[in-house]
C-alpha positions as CSV (number, residue, x, y, z in Angstrom):
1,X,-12.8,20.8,43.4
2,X,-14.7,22.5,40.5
3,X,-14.2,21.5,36.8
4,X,-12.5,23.8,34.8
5,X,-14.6,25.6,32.1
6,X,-14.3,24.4,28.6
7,X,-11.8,26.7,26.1
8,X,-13.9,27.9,23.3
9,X,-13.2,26.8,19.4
10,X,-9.6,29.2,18.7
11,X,-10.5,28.9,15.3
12,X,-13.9,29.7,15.7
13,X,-12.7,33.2,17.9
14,X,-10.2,33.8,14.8
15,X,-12.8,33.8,12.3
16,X,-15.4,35.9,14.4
17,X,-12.1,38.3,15.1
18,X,-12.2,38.4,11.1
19,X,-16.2,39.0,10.6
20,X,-16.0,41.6,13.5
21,X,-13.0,43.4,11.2
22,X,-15.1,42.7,8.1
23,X,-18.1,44.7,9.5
24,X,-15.6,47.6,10.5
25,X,-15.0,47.8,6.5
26,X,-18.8,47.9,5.9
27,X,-18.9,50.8,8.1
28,X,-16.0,52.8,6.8
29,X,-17.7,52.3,3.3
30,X,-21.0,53.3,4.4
31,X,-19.0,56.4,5.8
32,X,-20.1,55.7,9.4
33,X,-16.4,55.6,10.8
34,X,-17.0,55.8,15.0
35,X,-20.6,55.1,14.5
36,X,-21.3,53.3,17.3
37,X,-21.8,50.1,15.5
38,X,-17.9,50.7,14.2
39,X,-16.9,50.6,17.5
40,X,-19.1,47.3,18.4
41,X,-17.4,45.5,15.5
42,X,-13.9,46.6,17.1
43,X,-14.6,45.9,20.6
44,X,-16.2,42.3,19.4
45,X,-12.7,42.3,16.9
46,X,-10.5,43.0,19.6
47,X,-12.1,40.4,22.1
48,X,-12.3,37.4,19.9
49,X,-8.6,37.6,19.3
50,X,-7.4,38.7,22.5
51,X,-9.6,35.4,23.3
52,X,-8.0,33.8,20.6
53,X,-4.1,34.3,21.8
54,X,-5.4,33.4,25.5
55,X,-5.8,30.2,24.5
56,X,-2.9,29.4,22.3
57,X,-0.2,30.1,24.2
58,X,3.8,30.2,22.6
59,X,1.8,30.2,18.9
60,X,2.5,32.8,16.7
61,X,-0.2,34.8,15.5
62,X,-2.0,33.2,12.4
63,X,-2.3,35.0,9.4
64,X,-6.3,35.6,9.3
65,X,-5.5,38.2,12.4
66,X,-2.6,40.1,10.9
67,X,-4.0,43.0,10.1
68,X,-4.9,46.2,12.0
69,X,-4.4,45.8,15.6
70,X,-5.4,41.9,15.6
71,X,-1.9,40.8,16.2
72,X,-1.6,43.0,19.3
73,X,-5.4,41.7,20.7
74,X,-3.2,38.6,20.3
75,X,0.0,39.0,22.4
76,X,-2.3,41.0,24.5
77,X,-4.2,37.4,25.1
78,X,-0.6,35.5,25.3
79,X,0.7,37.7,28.1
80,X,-2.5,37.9,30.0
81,X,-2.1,33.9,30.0
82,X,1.0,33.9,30.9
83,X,0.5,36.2,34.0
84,X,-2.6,34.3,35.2
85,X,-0.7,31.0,34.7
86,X,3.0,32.0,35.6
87,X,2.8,30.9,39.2
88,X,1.0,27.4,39.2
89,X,3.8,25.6,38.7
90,X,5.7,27.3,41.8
91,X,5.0,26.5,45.9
């Protein structure tokens, strides 16, 4: 029987969600929106939260990630739990 991995720091995800969505500003402001880097920061946005929502399951989302699309990364994380989880408990 193998050990389960260790779950990552949620908090630590939610504040590199936030960094990620920081970044995306820079690079509106620098005028470089869909610049490759943009869509780094979005992808790496989008992950951590998704991430994030994996492993808090039946939270609601905290208010660092609501804004932009970070509340749907979220449920996304949630459901995906849920469906990799849902049939455990049943023989």
């Amino acid at each position: 029987m193998s050990a389960r991995p260790a779950a990552p720091c949620v908090l630590e995800l939610i504040v590199n969600a936030r960094i990620a969505t920081f970044m995306m500003g820079v690079e509106i402001m620098l005028k470089r929106f869909g610049s490759k880097d943009f869509d780094r920061h979005r992808i790496d946005a989008w992950r951590c939260a998704e991430q994030a929502g994996y492993f808090s399951p039946g939270r609601s989302v905290p208010a660092m990630l609501r804004m932009y699309d970070l509340p749907d990364a979220w449920h996304h994380g949630q459901e995906r739990y849920a469906q990799e989880n849902s049939s455990q408990y049943f023989i």
